[in-house]
C-alpha positions in Angstrom: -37.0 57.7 -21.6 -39.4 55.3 -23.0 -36.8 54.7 -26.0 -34.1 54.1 -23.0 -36.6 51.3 -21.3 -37.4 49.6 -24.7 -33.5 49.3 -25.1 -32.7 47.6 -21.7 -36.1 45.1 -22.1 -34.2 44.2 -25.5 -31.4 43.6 -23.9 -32.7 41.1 -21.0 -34.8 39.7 -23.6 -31.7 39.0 -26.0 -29.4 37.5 -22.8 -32.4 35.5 -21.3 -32.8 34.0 -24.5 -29.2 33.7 -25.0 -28.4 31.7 -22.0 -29.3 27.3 -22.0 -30.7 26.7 -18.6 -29.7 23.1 -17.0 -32.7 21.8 -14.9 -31.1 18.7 -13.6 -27.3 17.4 -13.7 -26.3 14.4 -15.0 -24.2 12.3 -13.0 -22.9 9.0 -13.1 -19.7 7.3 -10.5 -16.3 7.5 -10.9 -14.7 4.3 -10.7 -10.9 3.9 -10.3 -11.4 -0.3 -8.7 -13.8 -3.3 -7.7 -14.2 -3.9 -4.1 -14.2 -7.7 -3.3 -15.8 -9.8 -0.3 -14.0 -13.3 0.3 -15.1 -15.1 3.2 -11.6 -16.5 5.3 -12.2 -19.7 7.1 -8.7 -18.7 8.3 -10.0 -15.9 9.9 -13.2 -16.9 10.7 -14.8 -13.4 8.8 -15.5 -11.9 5.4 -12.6 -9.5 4.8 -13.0 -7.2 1.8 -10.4 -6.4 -1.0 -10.4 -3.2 -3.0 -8.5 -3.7 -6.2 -7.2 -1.5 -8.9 -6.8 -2.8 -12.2 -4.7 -0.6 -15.1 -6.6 1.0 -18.1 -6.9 -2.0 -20.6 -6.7 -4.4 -18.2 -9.8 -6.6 -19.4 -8.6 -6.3 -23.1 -5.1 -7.3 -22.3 -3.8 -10.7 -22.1 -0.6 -9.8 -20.6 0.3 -10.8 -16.6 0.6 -7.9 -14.3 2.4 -7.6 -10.7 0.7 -7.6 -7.8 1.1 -4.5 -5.1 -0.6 -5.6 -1.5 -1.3 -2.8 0.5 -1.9 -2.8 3.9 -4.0 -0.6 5.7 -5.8 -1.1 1.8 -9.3 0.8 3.3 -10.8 3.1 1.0 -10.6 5.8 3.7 -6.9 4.5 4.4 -4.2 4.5 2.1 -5.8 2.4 -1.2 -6.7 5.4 -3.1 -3.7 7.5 -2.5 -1.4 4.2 -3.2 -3.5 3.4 -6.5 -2.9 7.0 -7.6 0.8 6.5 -7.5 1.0 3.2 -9.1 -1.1 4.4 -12.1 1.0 7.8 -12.7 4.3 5.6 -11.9 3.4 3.4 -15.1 2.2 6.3 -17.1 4.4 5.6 -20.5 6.2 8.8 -20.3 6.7 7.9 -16.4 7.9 4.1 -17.0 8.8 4.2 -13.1 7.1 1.1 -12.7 5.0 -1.6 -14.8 1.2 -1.3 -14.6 0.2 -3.2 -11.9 -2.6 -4.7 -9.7 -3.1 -3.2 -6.5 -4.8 -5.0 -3.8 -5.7 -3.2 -0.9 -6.5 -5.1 2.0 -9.5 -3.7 4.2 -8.7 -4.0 8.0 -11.1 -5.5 10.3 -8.8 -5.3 13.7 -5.1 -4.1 12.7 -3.9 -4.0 16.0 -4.9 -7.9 16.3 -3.9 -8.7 12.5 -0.5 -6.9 12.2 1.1 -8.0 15.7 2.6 -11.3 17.3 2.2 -11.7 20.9 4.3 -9.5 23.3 5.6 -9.8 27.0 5.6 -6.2 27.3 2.5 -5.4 29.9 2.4 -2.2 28.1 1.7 -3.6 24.9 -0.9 -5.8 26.1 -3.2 -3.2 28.3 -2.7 -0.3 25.0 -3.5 -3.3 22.4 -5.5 -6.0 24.0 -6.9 -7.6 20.9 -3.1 -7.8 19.3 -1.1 -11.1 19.1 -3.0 -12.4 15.9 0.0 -11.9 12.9 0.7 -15.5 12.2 -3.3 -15.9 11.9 -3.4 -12.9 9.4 -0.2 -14.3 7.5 -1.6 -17.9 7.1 -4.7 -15.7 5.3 -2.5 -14.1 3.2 -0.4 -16.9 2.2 -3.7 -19.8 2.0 -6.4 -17.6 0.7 -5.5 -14.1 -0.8 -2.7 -14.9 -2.7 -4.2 -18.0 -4.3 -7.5 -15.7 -4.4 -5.7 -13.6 -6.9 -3.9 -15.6 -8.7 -7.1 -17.7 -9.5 -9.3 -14.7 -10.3 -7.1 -12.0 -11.8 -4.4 -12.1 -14.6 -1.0 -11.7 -12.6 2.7 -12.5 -13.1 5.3 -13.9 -10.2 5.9 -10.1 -9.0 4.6 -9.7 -6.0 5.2 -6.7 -3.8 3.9 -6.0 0.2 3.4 -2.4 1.4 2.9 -1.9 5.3 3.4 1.6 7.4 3.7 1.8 11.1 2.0 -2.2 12.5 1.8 -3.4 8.9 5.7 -2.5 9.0 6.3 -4.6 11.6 4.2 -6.9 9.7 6.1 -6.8 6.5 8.9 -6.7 8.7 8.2 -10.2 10.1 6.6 -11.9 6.7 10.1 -11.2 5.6 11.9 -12.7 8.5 9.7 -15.6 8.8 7.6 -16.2 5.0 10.4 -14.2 2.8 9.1 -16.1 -0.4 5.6 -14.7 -0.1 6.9 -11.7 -1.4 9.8 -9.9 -4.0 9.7 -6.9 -3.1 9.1 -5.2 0.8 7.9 -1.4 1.2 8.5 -1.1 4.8 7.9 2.4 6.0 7.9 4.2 9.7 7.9 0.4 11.3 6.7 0.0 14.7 10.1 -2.0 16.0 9.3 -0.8 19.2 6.8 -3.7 19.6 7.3 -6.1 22.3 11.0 -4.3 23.3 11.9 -4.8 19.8 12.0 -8.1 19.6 11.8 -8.5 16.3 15.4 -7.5 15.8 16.6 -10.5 17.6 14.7 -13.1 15.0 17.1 -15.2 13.3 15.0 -15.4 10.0 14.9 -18.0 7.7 18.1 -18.5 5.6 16.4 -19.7 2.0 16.0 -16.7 0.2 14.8 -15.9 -2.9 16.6 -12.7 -4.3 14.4 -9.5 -2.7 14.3 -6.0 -2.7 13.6 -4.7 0.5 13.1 -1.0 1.3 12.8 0.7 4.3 12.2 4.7 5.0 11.0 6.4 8.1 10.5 10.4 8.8 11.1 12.6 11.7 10.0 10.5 14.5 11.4 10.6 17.2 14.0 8.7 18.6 12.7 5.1 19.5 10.4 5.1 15.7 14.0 6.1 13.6 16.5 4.0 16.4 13.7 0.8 15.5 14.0 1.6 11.1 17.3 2.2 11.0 18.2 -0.8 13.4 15.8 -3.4 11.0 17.9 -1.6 7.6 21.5 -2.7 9.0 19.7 -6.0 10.5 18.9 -6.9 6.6 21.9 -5.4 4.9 23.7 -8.1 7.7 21.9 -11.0 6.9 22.2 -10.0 2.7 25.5 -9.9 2.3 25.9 -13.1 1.1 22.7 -12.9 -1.1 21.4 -11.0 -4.6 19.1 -9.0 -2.0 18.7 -5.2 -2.8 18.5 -3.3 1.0 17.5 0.4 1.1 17.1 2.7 3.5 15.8 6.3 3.2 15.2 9.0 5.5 12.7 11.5 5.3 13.7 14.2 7.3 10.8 16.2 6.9 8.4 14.5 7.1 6.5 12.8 10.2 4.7 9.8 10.9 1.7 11.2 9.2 3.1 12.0 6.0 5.8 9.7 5.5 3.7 7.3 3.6 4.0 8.8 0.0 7.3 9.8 -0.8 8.2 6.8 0.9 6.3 4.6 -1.9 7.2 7.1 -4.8 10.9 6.9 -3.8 10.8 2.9 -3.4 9.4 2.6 -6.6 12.1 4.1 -8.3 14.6 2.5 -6.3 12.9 -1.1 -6.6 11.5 -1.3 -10.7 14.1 1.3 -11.8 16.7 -1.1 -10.8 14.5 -4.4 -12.3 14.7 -2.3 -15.5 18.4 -2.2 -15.8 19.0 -6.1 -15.3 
Protein backbone atom coordinates (compact mmCIF):
# COMPACT_ATOMS: atom_id res chain seq x y z
CA UNK A 1 0.00 0.00 0.00
CA UNK A 2 2.67 2.44 0.95
CA UNK A 3 4.46 1.53 -2.50
CA UNK A 4 0.85 2.35 -4.20
CA UNK A 5 0.79 6.01 -2.27
CA UNK A 6 4.41 6.77 -3.15
CA UNK A 7 3.40 6.08 -6.82
CA UNK A 8 0.31 8.38 -7.10
CA UNK A 9 2.45 11.38 -4.95
CA UNK A 10 4.94 10.85 -7.95
CA UNK A 11 2.52 11.25 -10.20
CA UNK A 12 0.86 14.65 -8.86
CA UNK A 13 4.21 15.77 -8.30
CA UNK A 14 5.41 15.06 -12.00
CA UNK A 15 1.85 16.83 -13.57
CA UNK A 16 2.01 19.79 -11.04
CA UNK A 17 5.31 20.35 -12.17
CA UNK A 18 4.50 19.64 -15.64
CA UNK A 19 1.81 22.20 -16.03
CA UNK A 20 2.95 26.47 -16.62
CA UNK A 21 0.58 28.34 -14.46
CA UNK A 22 -0.67 31.87 -15.99
CA UNK A 23 -1.17 34.39 -13.15
CA UNK A 24 -2.39 37.25 -15.09
CA UNK A 25 -3.51 37.53 -18.97
CA UNK A 26 -2.21 39.75 -21.12
CA UNK A 27 -4.43 41.80 -23.12
CA UNK A 28 -4.19 44.51 -25.31
CA UNK A 29 -7.54 46.15 -27.96
CA UNK A 30 -8.49 45.07 -31.04
CA UNK A 31 -8.65 47.74 -33.45
CA UNK A 32 -10.44 47.31 -36.86
CA UNK A 33 -10.90 51.82 -37.23
CA UNK A 34 -10.34 55.41 -35.65
CA UNK A 35 -13.37 57.13 -34.43
CA UNK A 36 -13.37 60.85 -35.37
CA UNK A 37 -15.16 64.02 -33.62
CA UNK A 38 -15.73 67.04 -36.17
CA UNK A 39 -17.65 69.77 -34.88
CA UNK A 40 -20.59 70.90 -37.75
CA UNK A 41 -21.40 74.55 -37.74
CA UNK A 42 -24.01 73.12 -40.18
CA UNK A 43 -25.54 71.24 -37.60
CA UNK A 44 -24.81 73.18 -34.83
CA UNK A 45 -23.08 69.69 -32.84
CA UNK A 46 -20.04 67.54 -32.82
CA UNK A 47 -21.03 64.46 -34.81
CA UNK A 48 -18.59 61.58 -34.63
CA UNK A 49 -17.16 59.48 -37.66
CA UNK A 50 -15.91 55.86 -37.20
CA UNK A 51 -13.63 55.04 -40.07
CA UNK A 52 -12.15 51.95 -41.45
CA UNK A 53 -8.99 52.12 -43.26
CA UNK A 54 -7.54 48.73 -45.34
CA UNK A 55 -4.41 46.82 -44.04
CA UNK A 56 -1.46 49.02 -45.50
CA UNK A 57 -3.31 51.87 -45.67
CA UNK A 58 -0.66 54.27 -43.95
CA UNK A 59 2.20 52.72 -46.16
CA UNK A 60 0.35 53.04 -49.37
CA UNK A 61 0.26 55.93 -51.52
CA UNK A 62 -2.51 54.81 -53.54
CA UNK A 63 -6.29 56.69 -53.46
CA UNK A 64 -8.98 54.54 -52.07
CA UNK A 65 -12.99 54.92 -52.55
CA UNK A 66 -14.93 56.08 -50.08
CA UNK A 67 -18.17 53.91 -48.65
CA UNK A 68 -20.59 56.27 -46.31
CA UNK A 69 -22.61 54.40 -44.24
CA UNK A 70 -25.44 55.52 -42.63
CA UNK A 71 -26.75 54.45 -39.41
CA UNK A 72 -22.40 54.23 -39.17
CA UNK A 73 -22.74 53.71 -35.05
CA UNK A 74 -20.54 51.19 -33.66
CA UNK A 75 -23.59 49.47 -32.13
CA UNK A 76 -25.41 49.99 -35.68
CA UNK A 77 -24.34 48.74 -38.80
CA UNK A 78 -20.31 50.07 -39.07
CA UNK A 79 -18.80 47.02 -37.90
CA UNK A 80 -20.89 44.51 -39.75
CA UNK A 81 -20.55 46.86 -43.04
CA UNK A 82 -16.58 47.22 -42.47
CA UNK A 83 -16.40 43.37 -42.17
CA UNK A 84 -17.81 43.01 -45.62
CA UNK A 85 -15.86 45.64 -47.33
CA UNK A 86 -12.57 44.08 -46.01
CA UNK A 87 -13.43 40.36 -46.99
CA UNK A 88 -15.01 41.76 -50.45
CA UNK A 89 -11.39 43.20 -51.33
CA UNK A 90 -9.62 40.17 -49.98
CA UNK A 91 -7.28 39.39 -53.22
CA UNK A 92 -8.73 36.05 -53.73
CA UNK A 93 -12.28 37.88 -53.26
CA UNK A 94 -11.53 40.94 -55.73
CA UNK A 95 -15.35 41.76 -55.31
CA UNK A 96 -14.49 45.16 -54.65
CA UNK A 97 -11.39 47.59 -54.26
CA UNK A 98 -10.09 48.19 -50.66
CA UNK A 99 -11.86 50.94 -49.57
CA UNK A 100 -12.52 53.59 -46.80
CA UNK A 101 -15.57 53.22 -44.88
CA UNK A 102 -17.00 56.07 -43.09
CA UNK A 103 -19.61 55.41 -40.85
CA UNK A 104 -21.63 58.16 -39.75
CA UNK A 105 -22.76 58.17 -36.00
CA UNK A 106 -26.38 59.30 -35.59
CA UNK A 107 -27.31 62.00 -33.17
CA UNK A 108 -31.30 62.22 -34.16
CA UNK A 109 -32.04 59.97 -37.36
CA UNK A 110 -35.52 60.52 -37.38
CA UNK A 111 -34.64 64.41 -37.67
CA UNK A 112 -31.40 63.91 -39.97
CA UNK A 113 -32.82 61.32 -42.58
CA UNK A 114 -36.44 62.97 -43.22
CA UNK A 115 -37.79 66.19 -45.15
CA UNK A 116 -40.86 67.63 -43.76
CA UNK A 117 -44.20 65.78 -44.25
CA UNK A 118 -48.08 66.79 -44.32
CA UNK A 119 -48.99 63.50 -43.11
CA UNK A 120 -50.26 64.20 -39.24
CA UNK A 121 -49.20 60.78 -38.70
CA UNK A 122 -45.76 61.35 -39.50
CA UNK A 123 -45.48 64.36 -37.48
CA UNK A 124 -47.06 63.06 -33.91
CA UNK A 125 -44.81 59.32 -34.53
CA UNK A 126 -41.54 61.51 -35.51
CA UNK A 127 -41.83 65.03 -34.13
CA UNK A 128 -38.18 65.87 -34.34
CA UNK A 129 -38.10 64.77 -38.28
CA UNK A 130 -38.05 67.37 -41.18
CA UNK A 131 -34.26 68.10 -40.92
CA UNK A 132 -32.72 66.09 -44.32
CA UNK A 133 -31.67 69.10 -46.33
CA UNK A 134 -29.86 70.31 -43.03
CA UNK A 135 -28.10 66.88 -42.68
CA UNK A 136 -27.36 66.86 -46.62
CA UNK A 137 -25.81 70.43 -46.62
CA UNK A 138 -23.40 68.54 -43.72
CA UNK A 139 -22.60 65.94 -45.87
CA UNK A 140 -21.95 67.85 -48.93
CA UNK A 141 -19.98 71.23 -46.98
CA UNK A 142 -18.19 69.41 -44.17
CA UNK A 143 -17.84 65.55 -44.34
CA UNK A 144 -17.06 65.13 -47.79
CA UNK A 145 -14.37 67.91 -47.88
CA UNK A 146 -13.49 66.53 -44.23
CA UNK A 147 -12.29 63.37 -45.91
CA UNK A 148 -11.00 64.30 -48.76
CA UNK A 149 -8.69 66.80 -46.80
CA UNK A 150 -7.62 64.32 -44.17
CA UNK A 151 -7.56 60.83 -45.70
CA UNK A 152 -6.11 59.50 -49.07
CA UNK A 153 -9.24 58.96 -51.33
CA UNK A 154 -10.08 58.70 -55.05
CA UNK A 155 -13.43 60.24 -56.98
CA UNK A 156 -15.41 56.84 -55.94
CA UNK A 157 -17.74 57.69 -53.63
CA UNK A 158 -20.43 55.37 -52.61
CA UNK A 159 -23.71 56.07 -49.91
CA UNK A 160 -25.32 53.23 -47.95
CA UNK A 161 -28.69 53.98 -46.19
CA UNK A 162 -31.46 51.19 -44.82
CA UNK A 163 -34.99 52.00 -43.96
CA UNK A 164 -34.87 56.50 -43.19
CA UNK A 165 -31.31 56.63 -44.53
CA UNK A 166 -33.04 54.92 -47.74
CA UNK A 167 -35.29 57.44 -48.09
CA UNK A 168 -32.33 59.54 -47.53
CA UNK A 169 -30.18 58.12 -50.18
CA UNK A 170 -33.25 58.02 -52.01
CA UNK A 171 -33.62 61.88 -52.01
CA UNK A 172 -29.64 62.80 -52.24
CA UNK A 173 -30.06 61.06 -55.49
CA UNK A 174 -33.10 62.89 -56.65
CA UNK A 175 -32.01 66.18 -55.49
CA UNK A 176 -27.67 66.05 -55.03
CA UNK A 177 -27.04 63.02 -57.59
CA UNK A 178 -23.37 64.19 -57.97
CA UNK A 179 -22.58 63.76 -54.30
CA UNK A 180 -22.36 60.28 -54.94
CA UNK A 181 -21.46 57.21 -57.83
CA UNK A 182 -22.83 54.71 -56.47
CA UNK A 183 -26.45 54.35 -54.18
CA UNK A 184 -27.01 51.20 -51.74
CA UNK A 185 -30.55 51.77 -51.05
CA UNK A 186 -32.04 49.01 -49.12
CA UNK A 187 -35.71 48.38 -47.36
CA UNK A 188 -36.46 52.38 -48.10
CA UNK A 189 -39.04 53.92 -46.04
CA UNK A 190 -41.20 55.40 -49.29
CA UNK A 191 -44.01 55.40 -47.27
CA UNK A 192 -42.87 58.79 -45.76
CA UNK A 193 -45.08 61.70 -46.13
CA UNK A 194 -47.74 59.39 -48.52
CA UNK A 195 -44.76 58.65 -50.69
CA UNK A 196 -44.09 61.65 -51.83
CA UNK A 197 -40.90 61.21 -52.78
CA UNK A 198 -42.04 59.23 -55.86
CA UNK A 199 -43.54 62.32 -57.36
CA UNK A 200 -39.99 64.38 -57.27
CA UNK A 201 -38.96 65.37 -60.64
CA UNK A 202 -35.19 65.10 -59.78
CA UNK A 203 -32.55 66.84 -61.24
CA UNK A 204 -31.77 65.99 -64.98
CA UNK A 205 -27.64 66.53 -64.93
CA UNK A 206 -26.36 63.25 -64.16
CA UNK A 207 -23.28 61.99 -63.82
CA UNK A 208 -23.25 58.17 -64.84
CA UNK A 209 -24.51 56.13 -61.36
CA UNK A 210 -25.03 52.92 -60.16
CA UNK A 211 -27.93 52.71 -58.17
CA UNK A 212 -29.11 49.66 -56.24
CA UNK A 213 -32.04 48.98 -54.58
CA UNK A 214 -33.20 45.59 -52.47
CA UNK A 215 -35.85 45.19 -49.98
CA UNK A 216 -37.01 41.74 -47.99
CA UNK A 217 -40.33 40.34 -46.95
CA UNK A 218 -41.98 43.35 -45.73
CA UNK A 219 -45.05 43.74 -46.18
CA UNK A 220 -46.96 45.32 -48.63
CA UNK A 221 -46.55 49.22 -48.32
CA UNK A 222 -42.27 48.66 -47.45
CA UNK A 223 -41.90 46.32 -51.04
CA UNK A 224 -45.09 48.42 -53.02
CA UNK A 225 -42.61 51.82 -51.78
CA UNK A 226 -38.85 49.80 -53.17
CA UNK A 227 -40.09 48.43 -56.07
CA UNK A 228 -42.13 51.69 -57.05
CA UNK A 229 -38.52 53.97 -56.42
CA UNK A 230 -36.60 50.88 -58.75
CA UNK A 231 -39.01 51.45 -61.88
CA UNK A 232 -39.06 55.38 -60.94
CA UNK A 233 -35.05 55.31 -61.70
CA UNK A 234 -34.96 52.78 -64.43
CA UNK A 235 -37.62 55.67 -66.03
CA UNK A 236 -35.75 58.46 -65.60
CA UNK A 237 -32.23 56.38 -66.82
CA UNK A 238 -33.12 55.40 -69.88
CA UNK A 239 -31.65 57.90 -71.58
CA UNK A 240 -28.48 57.86 -69.38
CA UNK A 241 -25.14 55.43 -68.70
CA UNK A 242 -26.95 54.79 -65.17
CA UNK A 243 -26.75 51.13 -63.93
CA UNK A 244 -30.55 50.43 -61.94
CA UNK A 245 -30.87 47.29 -59.81
CA UNK A 246 -33.33 45.92 -57.96
CA UNK A 247 -33.18 42.76 -55.77
CA UNK A 248 -35.60 41.03 -53.71
CA UNK A 249 -34.88 39.26 -50.76
CA UNK A 250 -37.54 37.02 -50.20
CA UNK A 251 -36.46 35.73 -47.01
CA UNK A 252 -35.40 37.92 -45.41
CA UNK A 253 -37.23 40.79 -43.20
CA UNK A 254 -36.60 44.21 -42.41
CA UNK A 255 -34.17 43.14 -39.74
CA UNK A 256 -31.97 41.17 -41.71
CA UNK A 257 -32.09 42.58 -45.04
CA UNK A 258 -29.16 44.75 -44.51
CA UNK A 259 -26.26 42.26 -45.41
CA UNK A 260 -26.95 40.29 -48.29
CA UNK A 261 -28.28 43.38 -49.57
CA UNK A 262 -24.64 45.13 -49.44
CA UNK A 263 -22.79 41.73 -50.32
CA UNK A 264 -25.05 41.32 -53.37
CA UNK A 265 -24.72 45.21 -54.39
CA UNK A 266 -21.17 44.95 -54.29
CA UNK A 267 -20.93 42.44 -56.82
CA UNK A 268 -23.45 43.94 -58.92
CA UNK A 269 -21.84 47.54 -58.58
CA UNK A 270 -17.53 46.96 -58.67
CA UNK A 271 -17.99 43.57 -60.51
CA UNK A 272 -19.51 45.46 -63.34
CA UNK A 273 -16.68 48.64 -62.83
CA UNK A 274 -14.27 45.75 -63.37
CA UNK A 275 -15.43 44.76 -66.74
CA UNK A 276 -15.34 48.38 -68.35
Amino acid sequence: MKILYTLLFLCYLNLGFGQTVISKKETKPFVIGETVSIPSEILKEDRILNIYLPHGYAESSKAYPVIYLLDGSANEDFIHIAGVVQFGSFSWIHMLPESIVVGIANVDRKRDFTYPSNNKLDQEELPTSGGSATFIQFLERELQPFIASNYKISEEKTIIGQSLGGLLAAEILLKKPNLFNNYIIVSPSIWWDDQSILKLEGVKTWSPKHIYIAGGTEGPTMQTGAVNLYYKFLAASKDTKNKVYYKFLEAQDHGDALHLAVYDAFEKIFLDHSKK
